[in-house]
PDB file of N, CA, C and O in Angstrom:
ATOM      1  N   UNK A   1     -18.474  -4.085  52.081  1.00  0.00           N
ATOM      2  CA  UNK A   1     -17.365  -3.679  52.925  1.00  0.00           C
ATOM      3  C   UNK A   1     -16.872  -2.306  52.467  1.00  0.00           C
ATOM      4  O   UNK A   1     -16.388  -2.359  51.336  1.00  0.00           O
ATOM      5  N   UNK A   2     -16.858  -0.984  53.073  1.00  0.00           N
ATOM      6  CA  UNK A   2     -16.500  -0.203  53.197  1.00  0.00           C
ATOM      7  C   UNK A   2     -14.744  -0.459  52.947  1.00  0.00           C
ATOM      8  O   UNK A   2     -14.115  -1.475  53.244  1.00  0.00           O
ATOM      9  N   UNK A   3     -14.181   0.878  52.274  1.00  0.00           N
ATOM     10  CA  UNK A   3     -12.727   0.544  51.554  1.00  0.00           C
ATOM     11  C   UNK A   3     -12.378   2.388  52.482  1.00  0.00           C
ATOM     12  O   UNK A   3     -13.071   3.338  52.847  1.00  0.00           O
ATOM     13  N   UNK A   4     -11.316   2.117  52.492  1.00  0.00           N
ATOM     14  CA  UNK A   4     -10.421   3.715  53.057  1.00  0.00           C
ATOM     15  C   UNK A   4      -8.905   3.498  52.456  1.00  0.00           C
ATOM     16  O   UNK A   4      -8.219   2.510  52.196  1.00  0.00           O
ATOM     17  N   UNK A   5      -8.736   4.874  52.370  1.00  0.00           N
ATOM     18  CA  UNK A   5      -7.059   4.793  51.777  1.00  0.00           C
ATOM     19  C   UNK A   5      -6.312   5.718  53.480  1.00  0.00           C
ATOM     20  O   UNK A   5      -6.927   6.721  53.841  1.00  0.00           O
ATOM     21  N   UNK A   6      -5.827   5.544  53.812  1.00  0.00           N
ATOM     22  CA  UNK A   6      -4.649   6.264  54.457  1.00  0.00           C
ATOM     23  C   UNK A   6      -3.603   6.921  53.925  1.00  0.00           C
ATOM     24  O   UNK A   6      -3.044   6.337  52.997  1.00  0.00           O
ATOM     25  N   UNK A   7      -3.326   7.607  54.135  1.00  0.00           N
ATOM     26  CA  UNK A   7      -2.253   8.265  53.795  1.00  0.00           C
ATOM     27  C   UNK A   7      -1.663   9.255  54.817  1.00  0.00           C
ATOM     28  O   UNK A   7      -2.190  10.198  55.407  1.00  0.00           O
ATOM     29  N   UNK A   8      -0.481   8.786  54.849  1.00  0.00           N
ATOM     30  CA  UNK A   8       0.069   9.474  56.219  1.00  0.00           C
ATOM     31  C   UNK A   8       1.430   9.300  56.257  1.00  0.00           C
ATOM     32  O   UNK A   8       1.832   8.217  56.683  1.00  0.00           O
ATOM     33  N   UNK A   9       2.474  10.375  55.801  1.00  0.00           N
ATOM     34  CA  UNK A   9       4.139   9.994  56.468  1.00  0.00           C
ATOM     35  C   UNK A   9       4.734   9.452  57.469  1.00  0.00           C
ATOM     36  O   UNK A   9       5.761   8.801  57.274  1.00  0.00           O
ATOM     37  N   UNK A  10       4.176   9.621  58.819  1.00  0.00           N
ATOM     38  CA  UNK A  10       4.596   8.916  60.003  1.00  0.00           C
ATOM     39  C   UNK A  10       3.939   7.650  60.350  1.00  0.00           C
ATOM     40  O   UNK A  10       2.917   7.384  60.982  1.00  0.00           O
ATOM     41  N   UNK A  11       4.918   6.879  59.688  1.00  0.00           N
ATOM     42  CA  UNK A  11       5.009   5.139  59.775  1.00  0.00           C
ATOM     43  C   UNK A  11       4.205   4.733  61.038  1.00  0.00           C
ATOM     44  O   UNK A  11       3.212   4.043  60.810  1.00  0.00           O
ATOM     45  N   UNK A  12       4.463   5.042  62.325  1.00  0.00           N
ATOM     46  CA  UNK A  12       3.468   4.740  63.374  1.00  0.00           C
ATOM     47  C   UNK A  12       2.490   4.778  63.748  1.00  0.00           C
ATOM     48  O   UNK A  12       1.932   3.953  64.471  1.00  0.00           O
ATOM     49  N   UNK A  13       1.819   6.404  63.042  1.00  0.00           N
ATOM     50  CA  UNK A  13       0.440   6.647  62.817  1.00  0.00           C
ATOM     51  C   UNK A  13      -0.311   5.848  61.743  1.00  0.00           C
ATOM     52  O   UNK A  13      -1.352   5.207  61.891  1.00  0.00           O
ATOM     53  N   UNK A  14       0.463   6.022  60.573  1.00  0.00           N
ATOM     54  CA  UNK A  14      -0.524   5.165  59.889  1.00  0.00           C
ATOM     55  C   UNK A  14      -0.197   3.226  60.076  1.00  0.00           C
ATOM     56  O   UNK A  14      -0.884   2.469  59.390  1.00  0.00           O
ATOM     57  N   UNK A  15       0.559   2.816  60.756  1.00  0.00           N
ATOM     58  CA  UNK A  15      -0.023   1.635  60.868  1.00  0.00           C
ATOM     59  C   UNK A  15      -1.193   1.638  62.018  1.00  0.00           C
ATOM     60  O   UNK A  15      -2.182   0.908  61.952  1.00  0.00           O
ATOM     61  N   UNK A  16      -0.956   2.503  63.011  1.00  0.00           N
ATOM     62  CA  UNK A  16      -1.848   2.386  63.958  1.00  0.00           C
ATOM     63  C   UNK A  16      -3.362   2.508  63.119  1.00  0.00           C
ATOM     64  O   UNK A  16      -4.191   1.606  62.993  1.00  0.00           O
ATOM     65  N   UNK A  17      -3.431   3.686  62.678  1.00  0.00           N
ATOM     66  CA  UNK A  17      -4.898   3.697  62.067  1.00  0.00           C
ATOM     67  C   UNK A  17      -4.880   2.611  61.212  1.00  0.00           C
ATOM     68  O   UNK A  17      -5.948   1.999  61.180  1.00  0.00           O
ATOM     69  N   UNK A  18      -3.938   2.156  60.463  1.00  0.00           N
ATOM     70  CA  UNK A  18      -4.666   0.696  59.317  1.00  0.00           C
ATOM     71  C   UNK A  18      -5.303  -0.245  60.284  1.00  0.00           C
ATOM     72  O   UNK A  18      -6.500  -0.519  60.208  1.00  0.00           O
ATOM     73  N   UNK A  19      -4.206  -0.933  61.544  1.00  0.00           N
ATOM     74  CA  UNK A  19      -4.785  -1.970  62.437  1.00  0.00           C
ATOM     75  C   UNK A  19      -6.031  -1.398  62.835  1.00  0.00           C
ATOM     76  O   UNK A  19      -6.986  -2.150  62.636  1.00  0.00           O
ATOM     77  N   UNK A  20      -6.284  -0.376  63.301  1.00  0.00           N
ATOM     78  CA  UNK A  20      -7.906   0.319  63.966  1.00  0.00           C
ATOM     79  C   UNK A  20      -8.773  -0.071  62.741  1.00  0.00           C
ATOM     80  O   UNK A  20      -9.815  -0.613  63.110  1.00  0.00           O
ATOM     81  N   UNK A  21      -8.679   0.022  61.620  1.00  0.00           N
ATOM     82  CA  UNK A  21      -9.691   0.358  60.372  1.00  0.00           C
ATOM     83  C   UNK A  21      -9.508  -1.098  60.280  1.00  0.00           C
ATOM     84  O   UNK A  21     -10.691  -1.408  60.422  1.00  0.00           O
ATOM     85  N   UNK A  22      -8.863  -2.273  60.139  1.00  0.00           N
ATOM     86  CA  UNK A  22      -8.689  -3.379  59.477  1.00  0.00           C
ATOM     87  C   UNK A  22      -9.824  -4.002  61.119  1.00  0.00           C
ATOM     88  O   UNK A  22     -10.918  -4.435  60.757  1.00  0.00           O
ATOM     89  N   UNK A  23      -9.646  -4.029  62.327  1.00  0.00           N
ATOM     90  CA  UNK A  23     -10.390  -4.387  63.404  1.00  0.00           C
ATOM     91  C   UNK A  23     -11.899  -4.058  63.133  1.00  0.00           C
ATOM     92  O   UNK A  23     -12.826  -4.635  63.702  1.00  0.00           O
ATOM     93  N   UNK A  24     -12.047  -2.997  62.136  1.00  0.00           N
ATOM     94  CA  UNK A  24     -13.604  -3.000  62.129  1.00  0.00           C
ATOM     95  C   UNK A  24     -14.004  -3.051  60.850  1.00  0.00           C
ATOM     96  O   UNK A  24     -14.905  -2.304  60.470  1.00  0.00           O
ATOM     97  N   UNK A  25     -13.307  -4.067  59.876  1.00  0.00           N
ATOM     98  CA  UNK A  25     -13.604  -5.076  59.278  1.00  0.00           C
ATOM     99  C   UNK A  25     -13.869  -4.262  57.618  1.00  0.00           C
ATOM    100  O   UNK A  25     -14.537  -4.568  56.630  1.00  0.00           O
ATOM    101  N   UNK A  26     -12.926  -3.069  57.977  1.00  0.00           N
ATOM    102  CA  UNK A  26     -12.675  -2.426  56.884  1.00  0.00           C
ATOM    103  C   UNK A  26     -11.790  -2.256  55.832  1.00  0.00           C
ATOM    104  O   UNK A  26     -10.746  -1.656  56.084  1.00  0.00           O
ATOM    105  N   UNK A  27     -12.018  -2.728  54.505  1.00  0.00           N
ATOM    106  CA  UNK A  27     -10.725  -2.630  54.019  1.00  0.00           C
ATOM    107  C   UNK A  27     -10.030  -1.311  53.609  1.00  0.00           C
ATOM    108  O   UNK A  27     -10.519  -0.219  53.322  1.00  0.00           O
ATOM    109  N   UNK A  28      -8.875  -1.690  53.659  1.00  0.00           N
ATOM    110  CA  UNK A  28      -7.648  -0.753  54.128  1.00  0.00           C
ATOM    111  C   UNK A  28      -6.495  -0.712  52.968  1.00  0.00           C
ATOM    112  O   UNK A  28      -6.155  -1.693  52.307  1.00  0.00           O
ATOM    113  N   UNK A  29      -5.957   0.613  52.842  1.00  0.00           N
ATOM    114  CA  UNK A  29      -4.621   0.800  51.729  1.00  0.00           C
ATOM    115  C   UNK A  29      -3.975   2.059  52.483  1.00  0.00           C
ATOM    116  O   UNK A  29      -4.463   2.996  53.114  1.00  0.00           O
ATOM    117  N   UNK A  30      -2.873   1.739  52.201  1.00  0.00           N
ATOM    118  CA  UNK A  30      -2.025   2.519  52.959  1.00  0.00           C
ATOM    119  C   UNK A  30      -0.742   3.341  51.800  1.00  0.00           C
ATOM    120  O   UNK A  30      -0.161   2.803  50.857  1.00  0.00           O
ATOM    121  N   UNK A  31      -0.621   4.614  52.240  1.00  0.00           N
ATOM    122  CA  UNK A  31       0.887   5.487  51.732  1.00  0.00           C
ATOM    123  C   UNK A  31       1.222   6.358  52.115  1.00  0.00           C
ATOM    124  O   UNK A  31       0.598   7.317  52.570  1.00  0.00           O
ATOM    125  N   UNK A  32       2.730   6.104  51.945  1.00  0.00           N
ATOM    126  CA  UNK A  32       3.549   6.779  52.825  1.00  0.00           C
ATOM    127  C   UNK A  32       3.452   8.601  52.617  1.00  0.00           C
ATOM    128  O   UNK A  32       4.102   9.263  53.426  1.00  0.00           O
ATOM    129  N   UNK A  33       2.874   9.136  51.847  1.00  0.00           N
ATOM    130  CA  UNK A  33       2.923   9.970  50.925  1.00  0.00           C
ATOM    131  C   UNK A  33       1.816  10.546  50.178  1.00  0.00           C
ATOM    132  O   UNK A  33       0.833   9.896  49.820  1.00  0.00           O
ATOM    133  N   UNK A  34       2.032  11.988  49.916  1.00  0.00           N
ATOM    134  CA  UNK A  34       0.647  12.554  49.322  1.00  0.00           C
ATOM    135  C   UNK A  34       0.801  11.840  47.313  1.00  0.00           C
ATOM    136  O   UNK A  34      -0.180  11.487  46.657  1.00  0.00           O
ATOM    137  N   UNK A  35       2.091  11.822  46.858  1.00  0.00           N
ATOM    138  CA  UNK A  35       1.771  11.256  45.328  1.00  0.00           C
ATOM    139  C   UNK A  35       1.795  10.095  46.081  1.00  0.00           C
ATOM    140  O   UNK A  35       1.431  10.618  47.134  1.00  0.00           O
ATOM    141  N   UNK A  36       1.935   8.957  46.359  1.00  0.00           N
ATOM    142  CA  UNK A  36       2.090   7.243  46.397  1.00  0.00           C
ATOM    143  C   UNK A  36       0.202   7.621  46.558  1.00  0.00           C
ATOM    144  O   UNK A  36      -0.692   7.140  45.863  1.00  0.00           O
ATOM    145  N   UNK A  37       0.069   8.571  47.648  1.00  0.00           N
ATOM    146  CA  UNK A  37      -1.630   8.223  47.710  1.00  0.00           C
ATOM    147  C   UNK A  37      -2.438   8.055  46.594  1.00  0.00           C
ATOM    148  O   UNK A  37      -3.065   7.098  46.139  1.00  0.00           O
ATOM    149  N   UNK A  38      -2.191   9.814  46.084  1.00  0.00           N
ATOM    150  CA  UNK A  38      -3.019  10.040  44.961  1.00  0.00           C
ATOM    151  C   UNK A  38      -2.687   8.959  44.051  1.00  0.00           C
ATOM    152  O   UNK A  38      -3.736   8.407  43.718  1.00  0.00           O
ATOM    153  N   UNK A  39      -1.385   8.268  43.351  1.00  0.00           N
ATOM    154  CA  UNK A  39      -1.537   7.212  42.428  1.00  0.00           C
ATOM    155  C   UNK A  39      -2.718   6.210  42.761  1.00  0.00           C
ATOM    156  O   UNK A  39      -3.793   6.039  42.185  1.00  0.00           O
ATOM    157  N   UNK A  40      -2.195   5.633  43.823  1.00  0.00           N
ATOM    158  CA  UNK A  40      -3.029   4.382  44.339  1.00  0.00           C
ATOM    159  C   UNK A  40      -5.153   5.101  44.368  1.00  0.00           C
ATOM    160  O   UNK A  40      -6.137   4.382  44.193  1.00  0.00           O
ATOM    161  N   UNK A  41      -5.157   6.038  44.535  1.00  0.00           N
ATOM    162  CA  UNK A  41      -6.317   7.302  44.303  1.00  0.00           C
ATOM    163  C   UNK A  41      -7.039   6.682  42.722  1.00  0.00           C
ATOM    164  O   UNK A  41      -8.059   6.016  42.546  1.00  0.00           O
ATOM    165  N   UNK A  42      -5.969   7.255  41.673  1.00  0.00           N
ATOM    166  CA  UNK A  42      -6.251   6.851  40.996  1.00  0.00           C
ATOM    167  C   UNK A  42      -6.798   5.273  40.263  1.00  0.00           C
ATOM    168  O   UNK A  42      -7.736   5.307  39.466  1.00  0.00           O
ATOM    169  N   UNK A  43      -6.290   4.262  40.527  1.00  0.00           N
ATOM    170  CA  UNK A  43      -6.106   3.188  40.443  1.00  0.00           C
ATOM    171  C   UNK A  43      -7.180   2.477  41.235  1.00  0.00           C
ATOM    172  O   UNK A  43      -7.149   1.251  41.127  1.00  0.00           O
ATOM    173  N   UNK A  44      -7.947   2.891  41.864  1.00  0.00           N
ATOM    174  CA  UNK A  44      -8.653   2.076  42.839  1.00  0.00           C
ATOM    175  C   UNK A  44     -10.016   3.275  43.349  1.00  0.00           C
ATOM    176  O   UNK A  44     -10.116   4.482  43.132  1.00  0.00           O
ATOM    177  N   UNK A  45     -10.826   2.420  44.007  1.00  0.00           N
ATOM    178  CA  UNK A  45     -12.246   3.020  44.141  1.00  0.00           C
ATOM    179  C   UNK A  45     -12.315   3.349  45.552  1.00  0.00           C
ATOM    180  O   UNK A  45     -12.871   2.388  46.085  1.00  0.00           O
ATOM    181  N   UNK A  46     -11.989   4.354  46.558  1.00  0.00           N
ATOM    182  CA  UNK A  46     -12.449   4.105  47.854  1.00  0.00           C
ATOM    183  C   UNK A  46     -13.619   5.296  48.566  1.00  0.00           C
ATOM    184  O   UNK A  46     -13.833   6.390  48.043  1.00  0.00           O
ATOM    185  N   UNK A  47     -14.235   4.854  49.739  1.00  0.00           N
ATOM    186  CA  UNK A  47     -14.716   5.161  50.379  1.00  0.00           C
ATOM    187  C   UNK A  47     -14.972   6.741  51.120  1.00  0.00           C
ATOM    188  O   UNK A  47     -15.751   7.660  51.374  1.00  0.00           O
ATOM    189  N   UNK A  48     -13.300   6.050  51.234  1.00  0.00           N
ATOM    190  CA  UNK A  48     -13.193   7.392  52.300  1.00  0.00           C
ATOM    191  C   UNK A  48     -11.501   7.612  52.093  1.00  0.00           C
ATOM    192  O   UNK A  48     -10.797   6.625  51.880  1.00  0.00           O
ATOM    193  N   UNK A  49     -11.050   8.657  52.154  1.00  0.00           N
ATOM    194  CA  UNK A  49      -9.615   8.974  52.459  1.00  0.00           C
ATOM    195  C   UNK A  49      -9.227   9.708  53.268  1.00  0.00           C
ATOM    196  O   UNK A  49      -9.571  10.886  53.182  1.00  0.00           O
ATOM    197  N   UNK A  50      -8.254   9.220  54.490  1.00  0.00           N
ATOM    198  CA  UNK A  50      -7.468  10.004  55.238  1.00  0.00           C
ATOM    199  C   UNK A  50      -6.743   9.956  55.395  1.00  0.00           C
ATOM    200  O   UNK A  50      -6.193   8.883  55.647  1.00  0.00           O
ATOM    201  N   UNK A  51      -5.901  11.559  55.363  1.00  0.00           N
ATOM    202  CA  UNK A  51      -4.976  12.185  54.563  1.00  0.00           C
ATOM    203  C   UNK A  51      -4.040  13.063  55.681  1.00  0.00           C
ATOM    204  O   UNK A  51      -4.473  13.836  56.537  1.00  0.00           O
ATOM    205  N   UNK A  52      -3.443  12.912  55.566  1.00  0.00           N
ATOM    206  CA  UNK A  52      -2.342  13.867  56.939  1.00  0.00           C
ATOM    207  C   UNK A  52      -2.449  15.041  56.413  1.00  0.00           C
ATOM    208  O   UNK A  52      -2.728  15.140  55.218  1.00  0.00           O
ATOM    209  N   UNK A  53      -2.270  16.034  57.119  1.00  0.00           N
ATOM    210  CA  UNK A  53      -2.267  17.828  56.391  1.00  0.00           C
ATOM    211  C   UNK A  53      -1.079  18.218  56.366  1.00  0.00           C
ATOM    212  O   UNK A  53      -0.743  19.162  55.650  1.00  0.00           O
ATOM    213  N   UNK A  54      -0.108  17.469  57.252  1.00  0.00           N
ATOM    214  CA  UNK A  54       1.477  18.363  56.931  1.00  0.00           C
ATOM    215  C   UNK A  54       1.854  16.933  56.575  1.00  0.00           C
ATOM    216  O   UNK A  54       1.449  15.911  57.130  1.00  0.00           O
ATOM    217  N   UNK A  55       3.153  17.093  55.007  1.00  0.00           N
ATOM    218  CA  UNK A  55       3.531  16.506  54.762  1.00  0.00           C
ATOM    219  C   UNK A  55       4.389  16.739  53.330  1.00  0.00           C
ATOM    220  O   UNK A  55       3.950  17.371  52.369  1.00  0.00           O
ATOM    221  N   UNK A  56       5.659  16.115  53.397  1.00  0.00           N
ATOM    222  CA  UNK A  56       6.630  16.850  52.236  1.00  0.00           C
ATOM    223  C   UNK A  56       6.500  17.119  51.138  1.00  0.00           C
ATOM    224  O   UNK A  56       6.949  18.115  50.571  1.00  0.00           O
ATOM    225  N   UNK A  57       5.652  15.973  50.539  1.00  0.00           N
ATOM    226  CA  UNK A  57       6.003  16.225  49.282  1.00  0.00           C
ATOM    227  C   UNK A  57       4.815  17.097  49.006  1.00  0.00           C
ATOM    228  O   UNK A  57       4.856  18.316  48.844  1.00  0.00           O
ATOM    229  N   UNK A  58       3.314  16.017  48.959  1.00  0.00           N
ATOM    230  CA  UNK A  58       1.934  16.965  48.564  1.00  0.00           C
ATOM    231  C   UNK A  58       1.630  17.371  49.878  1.00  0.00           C
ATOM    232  O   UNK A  58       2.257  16.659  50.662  1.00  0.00           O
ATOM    233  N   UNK A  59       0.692  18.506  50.662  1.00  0.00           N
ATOM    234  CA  UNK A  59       0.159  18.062  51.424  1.00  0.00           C
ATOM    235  C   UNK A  59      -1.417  18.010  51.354  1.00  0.00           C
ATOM    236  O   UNK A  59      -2.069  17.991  50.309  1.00  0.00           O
ATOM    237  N   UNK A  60      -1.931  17.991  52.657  1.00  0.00           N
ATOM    238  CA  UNK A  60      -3.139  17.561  52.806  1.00  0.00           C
ATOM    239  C   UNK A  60      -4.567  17.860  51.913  1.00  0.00           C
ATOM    240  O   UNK A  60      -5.560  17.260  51.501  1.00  0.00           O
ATOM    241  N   UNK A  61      -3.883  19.377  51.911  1.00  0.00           N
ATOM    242  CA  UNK A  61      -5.105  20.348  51.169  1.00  0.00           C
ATOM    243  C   UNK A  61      -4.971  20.055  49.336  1.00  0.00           C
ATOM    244  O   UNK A  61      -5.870  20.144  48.501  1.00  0.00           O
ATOM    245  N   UNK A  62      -3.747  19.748  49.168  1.00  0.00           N
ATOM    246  CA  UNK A  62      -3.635  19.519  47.850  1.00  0.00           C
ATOM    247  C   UNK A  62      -4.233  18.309  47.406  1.00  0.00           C
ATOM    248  O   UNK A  62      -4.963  18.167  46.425  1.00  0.00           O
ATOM    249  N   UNK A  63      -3.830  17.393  48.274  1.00  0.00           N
ATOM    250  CA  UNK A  63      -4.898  15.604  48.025  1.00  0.00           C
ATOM    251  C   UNK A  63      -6.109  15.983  48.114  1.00  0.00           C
ATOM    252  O   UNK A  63      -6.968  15.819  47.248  1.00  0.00           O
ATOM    253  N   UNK A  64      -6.271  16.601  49.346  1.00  0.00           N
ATOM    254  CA  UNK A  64      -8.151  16.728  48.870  1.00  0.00           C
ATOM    255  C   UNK A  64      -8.490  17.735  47.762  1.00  0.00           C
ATOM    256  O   UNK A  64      -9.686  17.644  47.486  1.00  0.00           O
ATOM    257  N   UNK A  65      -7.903  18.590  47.090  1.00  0.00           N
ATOM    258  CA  UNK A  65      -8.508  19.126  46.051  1.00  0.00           C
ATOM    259  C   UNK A  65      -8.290  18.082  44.579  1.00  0.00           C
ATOM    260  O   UNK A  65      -8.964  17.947  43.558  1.00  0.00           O
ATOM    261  N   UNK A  66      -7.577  17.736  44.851  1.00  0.00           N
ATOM    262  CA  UNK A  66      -7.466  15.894  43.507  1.00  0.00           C
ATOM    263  C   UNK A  66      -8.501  15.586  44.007  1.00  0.00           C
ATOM    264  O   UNK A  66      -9.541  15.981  43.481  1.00  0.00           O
ATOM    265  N   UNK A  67      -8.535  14.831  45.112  1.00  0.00           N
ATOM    266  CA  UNK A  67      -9.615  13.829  45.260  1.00  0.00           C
ATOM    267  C   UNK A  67     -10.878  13.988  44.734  1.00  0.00           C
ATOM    268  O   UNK A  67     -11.552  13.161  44.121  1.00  0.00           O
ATOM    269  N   UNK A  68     -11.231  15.531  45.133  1.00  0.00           N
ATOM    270  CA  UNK A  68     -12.448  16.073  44.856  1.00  0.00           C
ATOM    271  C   UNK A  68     -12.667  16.196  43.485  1.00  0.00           C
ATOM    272  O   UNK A  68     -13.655  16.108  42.755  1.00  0.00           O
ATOM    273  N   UNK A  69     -11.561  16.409  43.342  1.00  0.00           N
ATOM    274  CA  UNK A  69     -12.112  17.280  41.570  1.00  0.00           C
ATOM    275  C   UNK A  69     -11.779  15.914  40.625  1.00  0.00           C
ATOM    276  O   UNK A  69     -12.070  15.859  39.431  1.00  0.00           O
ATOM    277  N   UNK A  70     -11.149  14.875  41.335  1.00  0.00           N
ATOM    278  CA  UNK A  70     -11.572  13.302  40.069  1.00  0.00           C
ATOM    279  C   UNK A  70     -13.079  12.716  40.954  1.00  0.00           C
ATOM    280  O   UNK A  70     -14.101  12.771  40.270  1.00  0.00           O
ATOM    281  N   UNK A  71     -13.201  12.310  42.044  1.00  0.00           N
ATOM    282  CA  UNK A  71     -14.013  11.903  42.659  1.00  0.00           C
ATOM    283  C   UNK A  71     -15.080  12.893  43.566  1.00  0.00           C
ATOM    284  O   UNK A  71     -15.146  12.346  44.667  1.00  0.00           O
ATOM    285  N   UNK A  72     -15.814  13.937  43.570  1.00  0.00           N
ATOM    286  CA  UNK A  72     -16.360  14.858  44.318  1.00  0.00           C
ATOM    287  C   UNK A  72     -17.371  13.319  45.242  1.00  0.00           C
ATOM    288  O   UNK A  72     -17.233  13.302  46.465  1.00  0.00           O
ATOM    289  N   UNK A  73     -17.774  12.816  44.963  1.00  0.00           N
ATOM    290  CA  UNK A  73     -18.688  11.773  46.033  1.00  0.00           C
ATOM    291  C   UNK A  73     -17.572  11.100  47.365  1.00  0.00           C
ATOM    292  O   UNK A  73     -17.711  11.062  48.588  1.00  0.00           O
ATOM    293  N   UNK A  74     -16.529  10.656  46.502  1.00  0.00           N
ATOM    294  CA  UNK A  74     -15.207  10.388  48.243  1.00  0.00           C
ATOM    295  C   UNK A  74     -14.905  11.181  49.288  1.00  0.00           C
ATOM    296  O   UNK A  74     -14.156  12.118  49.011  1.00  0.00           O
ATOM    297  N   UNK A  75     -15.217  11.100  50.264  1.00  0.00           N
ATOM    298  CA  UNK A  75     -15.250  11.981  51.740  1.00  0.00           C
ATOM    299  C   UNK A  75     -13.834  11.733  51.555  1.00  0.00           C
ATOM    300  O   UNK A  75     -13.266  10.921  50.825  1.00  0.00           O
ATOM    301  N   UNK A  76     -13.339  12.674  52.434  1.00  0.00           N
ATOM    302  CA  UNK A  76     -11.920  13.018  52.794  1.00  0.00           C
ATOM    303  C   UNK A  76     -11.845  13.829  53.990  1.00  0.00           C
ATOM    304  O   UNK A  76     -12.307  14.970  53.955  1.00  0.00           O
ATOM    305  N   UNK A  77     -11.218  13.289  55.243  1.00  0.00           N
ATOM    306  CA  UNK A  77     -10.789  13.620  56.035  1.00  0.00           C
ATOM    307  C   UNK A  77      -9.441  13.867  56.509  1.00  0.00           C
ATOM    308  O   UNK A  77      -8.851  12.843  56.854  1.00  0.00           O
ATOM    309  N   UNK A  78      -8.775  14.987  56.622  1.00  0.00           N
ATOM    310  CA  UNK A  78      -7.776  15.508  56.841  1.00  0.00           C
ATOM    311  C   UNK A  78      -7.342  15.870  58.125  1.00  0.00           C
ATOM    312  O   UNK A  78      -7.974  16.755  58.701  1.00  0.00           O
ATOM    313  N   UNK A  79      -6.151  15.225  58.815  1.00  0.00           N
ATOM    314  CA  UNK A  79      -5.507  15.117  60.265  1.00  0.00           C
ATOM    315  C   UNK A  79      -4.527  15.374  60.351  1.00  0.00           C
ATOM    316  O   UNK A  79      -3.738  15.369  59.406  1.00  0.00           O
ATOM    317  N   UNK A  80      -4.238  15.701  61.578  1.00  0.00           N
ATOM    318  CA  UNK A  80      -2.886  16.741  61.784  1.00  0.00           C
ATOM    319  C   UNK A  80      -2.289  16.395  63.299  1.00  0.00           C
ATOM    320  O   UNK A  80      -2.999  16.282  64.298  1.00  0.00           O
ATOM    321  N   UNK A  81      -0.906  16.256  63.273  1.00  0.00           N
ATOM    322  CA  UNK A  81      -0.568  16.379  64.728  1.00  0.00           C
ATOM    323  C   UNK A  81      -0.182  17.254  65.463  1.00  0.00           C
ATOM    324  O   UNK A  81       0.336  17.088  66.568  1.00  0.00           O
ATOM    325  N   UNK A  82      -0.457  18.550  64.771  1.00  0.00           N
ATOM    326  CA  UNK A  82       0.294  20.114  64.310  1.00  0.00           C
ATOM    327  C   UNK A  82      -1.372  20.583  65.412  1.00  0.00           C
ATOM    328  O   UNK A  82      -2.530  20.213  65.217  1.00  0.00           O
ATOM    329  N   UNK A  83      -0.722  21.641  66.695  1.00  0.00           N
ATOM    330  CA  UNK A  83      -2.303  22.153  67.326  1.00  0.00           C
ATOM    331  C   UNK A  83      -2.442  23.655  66.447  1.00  0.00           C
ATOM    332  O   UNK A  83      -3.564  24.090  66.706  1.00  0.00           O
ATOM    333  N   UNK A  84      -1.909  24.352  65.754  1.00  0.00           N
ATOM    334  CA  UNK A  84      -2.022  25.179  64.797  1.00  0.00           C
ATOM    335  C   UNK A  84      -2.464  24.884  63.163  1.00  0.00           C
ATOM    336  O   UNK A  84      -2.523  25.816  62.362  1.00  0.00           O
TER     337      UNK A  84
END
């Protein structure tokens, strides 16, 4: 079973994507936040991470340069609701 972390500030988006990812039988972790992510990052083995690009505290570009530089094999995909 394929594992993904979410990470995303807007509560609606990321439950929407957990229910989408949990329907195709994927397991799923969720935070509200670029540190809550990266902790839980640390702590756990995943797949894949997607990561919002605007966001208060870390944002997007900063999680994926952690991600990469503890894990370079974890894909990371970065989303935005921002058309700039």
């Amino acid at each position: 079973m394929h594992s993904v972390l979410v990470i995303e500030d807007n509560e609606t988006m990321r439950e929407g994507m957990v229910q989408i990812l949990k329907k195709m039988d994927v397991r799923v972790a969720e935070a509200g936040n670029g540190e809550q992510g990266l902790q839980k990052f640390q702590n756990n083995s995943y797949d894949l991470v997607i990561t919002d690009y605007r966001m208060d505290d870390i944002d997007g570009m900063v999680v994926l340069d952690r991600i990469k530089t503890q894990s370079p094999q974890t894909e990371v995909m970065i989303i935005t609701a921002y058309g700039s």
